[in-house]
C-alpha positions in Angstrom: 0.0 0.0 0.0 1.0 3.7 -1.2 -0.1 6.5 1.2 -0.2 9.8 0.2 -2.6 12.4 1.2 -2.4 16.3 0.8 -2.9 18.3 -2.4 -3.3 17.1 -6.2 0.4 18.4 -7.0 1.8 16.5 -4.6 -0.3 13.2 -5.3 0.5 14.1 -9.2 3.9 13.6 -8.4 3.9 9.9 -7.1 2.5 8.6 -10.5 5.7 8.3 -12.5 6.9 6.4 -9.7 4.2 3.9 -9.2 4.1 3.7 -12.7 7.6 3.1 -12.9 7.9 0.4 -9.6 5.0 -1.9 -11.1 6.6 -2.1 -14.9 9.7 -2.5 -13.2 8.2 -5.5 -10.9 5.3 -7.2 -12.7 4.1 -9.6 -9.9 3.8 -6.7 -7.9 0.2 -5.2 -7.3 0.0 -1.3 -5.9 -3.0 -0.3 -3.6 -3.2 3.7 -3.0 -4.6 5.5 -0.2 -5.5 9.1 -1.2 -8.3 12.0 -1.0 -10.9 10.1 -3.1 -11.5 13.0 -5.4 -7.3 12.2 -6.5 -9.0 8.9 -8.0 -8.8 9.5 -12.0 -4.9 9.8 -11.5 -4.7 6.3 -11.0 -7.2 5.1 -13.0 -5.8 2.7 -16.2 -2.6 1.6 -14.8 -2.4 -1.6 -14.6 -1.7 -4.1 -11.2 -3.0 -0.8 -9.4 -6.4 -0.4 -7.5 -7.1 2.4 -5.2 -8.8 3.0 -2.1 -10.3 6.2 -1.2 -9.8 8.2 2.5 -12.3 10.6 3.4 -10.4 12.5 6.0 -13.3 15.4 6.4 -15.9 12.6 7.1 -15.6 8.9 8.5 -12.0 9.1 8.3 -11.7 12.5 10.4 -9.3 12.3 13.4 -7.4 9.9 15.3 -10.9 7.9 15.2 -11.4 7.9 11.9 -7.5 7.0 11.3 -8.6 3.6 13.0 -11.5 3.0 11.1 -9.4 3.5 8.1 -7.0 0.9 9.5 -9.9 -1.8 10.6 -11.4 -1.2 6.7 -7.9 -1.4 4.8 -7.0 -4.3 7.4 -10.4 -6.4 6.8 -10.4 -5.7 3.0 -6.6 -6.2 2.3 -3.7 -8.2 2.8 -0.4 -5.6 2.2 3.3 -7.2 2.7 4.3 -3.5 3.4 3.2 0.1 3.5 5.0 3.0 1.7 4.3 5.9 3.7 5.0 9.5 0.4 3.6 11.7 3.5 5.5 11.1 6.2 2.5 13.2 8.7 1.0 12.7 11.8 -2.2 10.9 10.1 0.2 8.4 8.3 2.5 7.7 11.4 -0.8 6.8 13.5 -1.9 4.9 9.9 2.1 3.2 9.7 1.9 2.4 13.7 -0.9 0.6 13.4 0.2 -1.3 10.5 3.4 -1.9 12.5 1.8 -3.6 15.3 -0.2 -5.8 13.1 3.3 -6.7 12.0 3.3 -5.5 8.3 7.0 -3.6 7.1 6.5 -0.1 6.8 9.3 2.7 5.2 8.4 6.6 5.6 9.8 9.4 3.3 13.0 11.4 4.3 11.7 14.8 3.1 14.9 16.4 4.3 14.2 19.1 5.9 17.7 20.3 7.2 18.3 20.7 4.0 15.0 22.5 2.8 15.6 24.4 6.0 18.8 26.1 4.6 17.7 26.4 1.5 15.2 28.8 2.2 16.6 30.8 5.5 17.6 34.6 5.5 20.9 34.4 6.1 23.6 32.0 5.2 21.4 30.4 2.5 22.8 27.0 1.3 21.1 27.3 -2.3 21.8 24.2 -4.4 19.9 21.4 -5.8 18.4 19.1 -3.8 17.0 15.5 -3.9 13.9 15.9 -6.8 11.2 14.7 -4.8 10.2 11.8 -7.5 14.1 10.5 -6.3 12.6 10.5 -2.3 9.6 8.5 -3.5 11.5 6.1 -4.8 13.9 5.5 -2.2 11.0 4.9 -0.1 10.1 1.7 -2.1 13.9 0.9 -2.2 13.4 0.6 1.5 10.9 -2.2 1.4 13.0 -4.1 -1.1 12.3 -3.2 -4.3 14.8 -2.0 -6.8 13.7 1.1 -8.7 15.4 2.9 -11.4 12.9 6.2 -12.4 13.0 6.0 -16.6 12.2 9.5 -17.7 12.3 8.9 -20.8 8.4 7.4 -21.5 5.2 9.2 -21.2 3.3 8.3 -18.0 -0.1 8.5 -20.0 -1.4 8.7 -23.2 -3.5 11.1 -24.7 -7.5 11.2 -23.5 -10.2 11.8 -25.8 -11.1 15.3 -26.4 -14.4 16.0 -24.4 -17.0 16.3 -26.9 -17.8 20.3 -26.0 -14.0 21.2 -27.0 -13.2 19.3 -30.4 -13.8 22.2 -32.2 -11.5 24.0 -30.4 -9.0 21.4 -31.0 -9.5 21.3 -34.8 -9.0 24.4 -36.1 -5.6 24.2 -36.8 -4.3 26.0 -34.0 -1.8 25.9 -31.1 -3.7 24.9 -28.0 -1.9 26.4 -25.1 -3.3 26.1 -21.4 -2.8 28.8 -18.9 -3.2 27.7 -15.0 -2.6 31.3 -13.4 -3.2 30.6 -9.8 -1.5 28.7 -7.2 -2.4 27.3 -3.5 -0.6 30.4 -2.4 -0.2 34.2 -3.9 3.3 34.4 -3.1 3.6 31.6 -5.9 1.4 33.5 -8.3 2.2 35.6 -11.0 0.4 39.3 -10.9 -2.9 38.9 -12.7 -2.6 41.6 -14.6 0.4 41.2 -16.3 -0.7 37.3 -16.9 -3.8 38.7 -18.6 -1.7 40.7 -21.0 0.5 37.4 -21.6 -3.0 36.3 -22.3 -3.9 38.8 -24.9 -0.7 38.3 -26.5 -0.9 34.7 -26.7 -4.6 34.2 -28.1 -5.3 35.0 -31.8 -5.1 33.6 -35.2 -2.3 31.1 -34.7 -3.4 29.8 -31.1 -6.3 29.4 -28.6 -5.9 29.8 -24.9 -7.8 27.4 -22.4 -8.2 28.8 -19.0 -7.7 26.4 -16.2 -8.4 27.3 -12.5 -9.8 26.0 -9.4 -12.5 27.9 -7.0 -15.2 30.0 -7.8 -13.0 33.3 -7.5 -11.0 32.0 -9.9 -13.4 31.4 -12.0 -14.9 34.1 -12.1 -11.7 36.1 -13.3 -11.4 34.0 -16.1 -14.9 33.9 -17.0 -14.1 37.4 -17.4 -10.9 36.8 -19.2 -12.8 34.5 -21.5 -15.3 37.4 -22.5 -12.5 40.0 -22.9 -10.3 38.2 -25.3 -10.9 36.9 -28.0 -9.6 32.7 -28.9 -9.9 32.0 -25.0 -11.8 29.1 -23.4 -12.5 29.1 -19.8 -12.3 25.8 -18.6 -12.9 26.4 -14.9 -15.7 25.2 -13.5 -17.0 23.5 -16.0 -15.7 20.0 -16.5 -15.4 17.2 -14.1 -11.6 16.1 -13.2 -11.7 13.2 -15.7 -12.4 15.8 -18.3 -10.1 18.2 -16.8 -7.4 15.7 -17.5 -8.7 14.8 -21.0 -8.2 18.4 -21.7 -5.2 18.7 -20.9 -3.7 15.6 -22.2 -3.9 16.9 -25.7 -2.6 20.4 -24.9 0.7 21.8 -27.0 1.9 23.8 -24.7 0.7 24.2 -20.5 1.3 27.4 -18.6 1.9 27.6 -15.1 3.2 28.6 -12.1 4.5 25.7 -9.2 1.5 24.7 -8.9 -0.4 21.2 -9.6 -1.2 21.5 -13.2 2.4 21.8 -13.8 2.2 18.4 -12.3 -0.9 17.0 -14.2 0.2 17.8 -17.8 4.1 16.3 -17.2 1.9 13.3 -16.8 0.9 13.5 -20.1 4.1 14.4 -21.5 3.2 18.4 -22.5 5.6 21.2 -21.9 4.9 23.1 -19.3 6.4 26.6 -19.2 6.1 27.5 -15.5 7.1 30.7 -13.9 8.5 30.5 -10.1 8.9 32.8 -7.4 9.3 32.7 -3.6 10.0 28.8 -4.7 12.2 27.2 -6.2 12.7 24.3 -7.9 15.7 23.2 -6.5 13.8 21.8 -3.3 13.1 18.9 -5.4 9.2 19.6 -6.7 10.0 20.7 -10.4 7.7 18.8 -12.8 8.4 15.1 -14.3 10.7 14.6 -16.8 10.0 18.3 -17.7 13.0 20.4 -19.5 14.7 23.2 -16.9 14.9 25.2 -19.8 11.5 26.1 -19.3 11.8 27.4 -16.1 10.8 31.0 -16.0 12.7 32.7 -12.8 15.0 35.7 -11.5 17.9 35.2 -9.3 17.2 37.4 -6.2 19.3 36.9 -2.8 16.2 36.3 -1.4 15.0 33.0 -3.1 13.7 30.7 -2.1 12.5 32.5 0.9 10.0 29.1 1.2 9.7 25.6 0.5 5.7 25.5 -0.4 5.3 29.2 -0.8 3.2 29.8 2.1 5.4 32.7 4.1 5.3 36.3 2.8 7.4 37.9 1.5 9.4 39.9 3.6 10.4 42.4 1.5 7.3 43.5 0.7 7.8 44.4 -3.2 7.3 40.2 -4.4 9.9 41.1 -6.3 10.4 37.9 -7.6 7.4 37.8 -9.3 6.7 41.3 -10.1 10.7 41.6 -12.1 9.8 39.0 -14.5 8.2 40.5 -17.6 5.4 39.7 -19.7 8.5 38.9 -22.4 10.2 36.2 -20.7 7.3 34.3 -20.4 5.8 34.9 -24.0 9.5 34.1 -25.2 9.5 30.6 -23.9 6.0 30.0 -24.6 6.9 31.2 -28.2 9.6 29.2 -28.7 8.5 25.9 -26.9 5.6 26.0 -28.9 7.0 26.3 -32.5 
């Protein structure tokens, strides 16, 4: 059993490495425990099943933790546990798997060395472990050799959801933009994405809009009825269609965020812009090129390993020093 909770970015990321353990060992069957609404990301890969948590509801709290435990327990038979989270909900999950006797390995997310990546002063900033490379070790624990092959797709291509084939076949560049992020210090300012936006839409591509709550859809509702050749896709498809979607995108624009993620399964190129991150704590996108990376150097970054401190300069400079250019360059010369 795989556990791994949390957001979809972070789920997104254990897929190449599942995929990659079970076509490395084919006796080997996977069962994952996630968020039940993460369930498409699993869905068509063989020798893997998955098994739903609902943390908010039955599963809520060190009761619901042992409910999970007496389900997974009376409904399974697992030789070991990979604990991806390494929390306190998957230690109490892992103990009790422990004392039932079943072989459990956590994930080393290093933190000593996240920690001085991202301090004020005396900032140790180099690469660290990718994060697909602490997944993996996690199985090498239990005994499985793993080798992560970067050089396949995870997925194919989905069919086109039936209300976007047009869209698909005129001819054009289909490029997705996913400006927001789980926090603003990771996001790009609106308005200048907007005018990356109007610069991008037009005869030789169309833009789909991807976001997440009803704010954000709402601004790119708005978006969608200010510029012409843009699609807002927010809101309005389920998260099997979502992934569809994007699946048979050219070109996917982002920031660190989980739809960088979702189309590197699919093997698109994601152009993604950082700011108080950084991808060298290890969360950069799978098998993605680095030459896409759109970033400053600024004494200050990282100032954050999940870009949820603010920044305390006070100007986001890291964000608001990138120009519309830089990102239209890559975007322009990715895509051709």
């Amino acid at each position: 059993m795989v556990i791994r909770f949390s957001s979809m970015g972070d789920v997104a990321m254990i897929v190449p490495v599942i995929k990659n353990v079970l076509q490395q060992h084919p006796l080997l069957q996977v069962t994952v425990l996630s968020n039940a609404f993460f369930q498409p990301l699993f869905e068509g890969m063989e020798r893997c099943s998955f098994y739903p948590a609902f943390l908010k509801a039955q599963h809520k709290g060190p009761a619901g933790i042992f409910q999970l435990f007496k389900e997974l327990n009376r409904n399974k038979h697992f030789d070991a546990v990979a604990d991806l989270h390494s929390v306190l909900r998957s230690h109490l999950l892992t103990s009790l798997f422990t004392l039932a006797g079943t072989k459990i390995a956590k994930l080393d997310k290093g933190r000593s060395e996240k920690k001085a990546l991202t301090r004020k002063t005396g900032k140790i900033c180099r690469q660290l472990t990718p994060m697909h490379e602490r997944y993996a070790e996690v199985f090498r624990k239990i005994g499985l050799a793993l080798q992560l092959d970067r050089s396949s797709v995870i997925y194919d291509k989905k069919p086109i959801p039936l209300a976007l084939q047009a869209v698909f076949s005129q001819g054009k560049k289909v490029i997705g933009v996913a400006p927001f992020a789980q926090y603003k210090e990771k996001m790009y300012p609106m308005a200048k994405m907007k005018t990356v936006v109007e610069q991008l839409a037009g005869s030789n591509n169309s833009v789909l809009l991807f976001g997440g709550g009803a704010n954000e859809s709402a601004v790119l509702q708005q978006w969608e009825q200010d510029i012409f050749s843009v699609f807002n896709i927010a809101g309005r498809y389920s998260f099997e269609d979502e992934l569809a979607i994007i699946s048979n995108l050219d070109t996917m624009v982002s920031m660190d965020s989980a739809n960088m993620h979702l189309a590197s399964l699919f093997g698109v190129r994601v152009i993604s812009t950082w700011g108080a991150t950084h991808p060298f704590a290890g969360f950069y996108g799978w098998a993605q090129d680095p030459d896409n990376i759109v970033e400053i150097d600024l004494y200050c970054r990282p100032c954050s390993v999940f870009g949820n401190k603010p920044c305390y300069r006070g100007d986001h400079a890291c964000m608001n020093w990138i120009s519309e250019e830089m990102i239209i360059e890559k975007i322009v010369r990715t895509s051709s």
